[in-house]
C-alpha positions in Angstrom: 154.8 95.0 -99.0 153.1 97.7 -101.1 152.1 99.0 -98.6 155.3 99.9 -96.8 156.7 100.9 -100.3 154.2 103.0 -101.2 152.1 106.2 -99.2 148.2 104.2 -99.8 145.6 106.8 -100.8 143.0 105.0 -99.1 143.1 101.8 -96.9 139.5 100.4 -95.9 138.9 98.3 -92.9 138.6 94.9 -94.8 142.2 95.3 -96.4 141.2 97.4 -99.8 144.0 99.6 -100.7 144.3 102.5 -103.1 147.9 103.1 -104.0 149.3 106.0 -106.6 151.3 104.6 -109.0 155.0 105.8 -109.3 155.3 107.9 -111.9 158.7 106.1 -112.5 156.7 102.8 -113.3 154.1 104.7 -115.7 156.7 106.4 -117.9 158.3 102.9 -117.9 155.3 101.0 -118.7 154.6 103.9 -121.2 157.5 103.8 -122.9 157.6 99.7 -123.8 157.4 98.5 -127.2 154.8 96.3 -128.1 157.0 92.9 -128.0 158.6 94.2 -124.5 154.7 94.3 -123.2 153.9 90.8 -124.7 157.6 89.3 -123.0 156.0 91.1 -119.2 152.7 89.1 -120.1 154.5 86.0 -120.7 156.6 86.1 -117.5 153.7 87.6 -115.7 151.1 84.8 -117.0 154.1 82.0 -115.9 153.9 83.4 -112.5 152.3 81.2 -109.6 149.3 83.6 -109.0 148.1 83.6 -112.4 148.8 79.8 -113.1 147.0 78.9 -109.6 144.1 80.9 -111.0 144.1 79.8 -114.2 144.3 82.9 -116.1 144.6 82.2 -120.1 147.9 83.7 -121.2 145.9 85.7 -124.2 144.2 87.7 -121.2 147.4 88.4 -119.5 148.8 89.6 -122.6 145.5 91.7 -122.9 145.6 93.3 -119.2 149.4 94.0 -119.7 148.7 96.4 -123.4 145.4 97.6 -121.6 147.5 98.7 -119.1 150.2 100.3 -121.2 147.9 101.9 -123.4 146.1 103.2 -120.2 149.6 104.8 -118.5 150.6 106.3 -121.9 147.0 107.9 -122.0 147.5 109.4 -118.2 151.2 110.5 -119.3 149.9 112.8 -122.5 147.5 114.5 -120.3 149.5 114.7 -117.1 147.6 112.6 -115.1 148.5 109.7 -112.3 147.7 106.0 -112.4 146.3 104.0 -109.2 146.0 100.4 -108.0 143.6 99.0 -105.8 144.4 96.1 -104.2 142.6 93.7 -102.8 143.3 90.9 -100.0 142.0 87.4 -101.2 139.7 85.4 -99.8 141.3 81.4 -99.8 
């Protein structure tokens, strides 16, 4: 699906994709307070893929301000954000 949404920078033969992030989802993920970010964790660490993989909620919460602090970094300097994604392997 991301891939149909989004133009992929680079799609390798085993399913690898580099997508740009839009720059409508980094200002948004820029611009969320600190208790918006921890209320995405908690829905995020309550979805299926992370409870199937077991994912502790603290790390969730620890990705989701990594990433915010990551996309407000990219916005101050005018820079992009990218996603690889990767099929996996059941």
């Amino acid at each position: 699906q991301a891939v149909i949404a989004y133009e992929p920078v680079y799609v390798a033969e085993e399913g690898a994709v580099v997508l740009r992030l839009a720059e409508e989802s980094m200002e948004k993920l820029a611009a969320l307070d600190e208790d918006a970010l921890l209320r995405v964790a908690e829905e995020l660490a309550a979805a299926e893929e992370f409870e199937v993989e077991e994912w502790d909620p603290r790390d969730v919460q620890d990705l989701v301000l990594e990433l915010a602090e990551l996309a407000r970094l990219a916005e101050s300097q005018g820079q992009a954000m990218f996603v690889w994604m990767h099929p996996l392997l059941t």
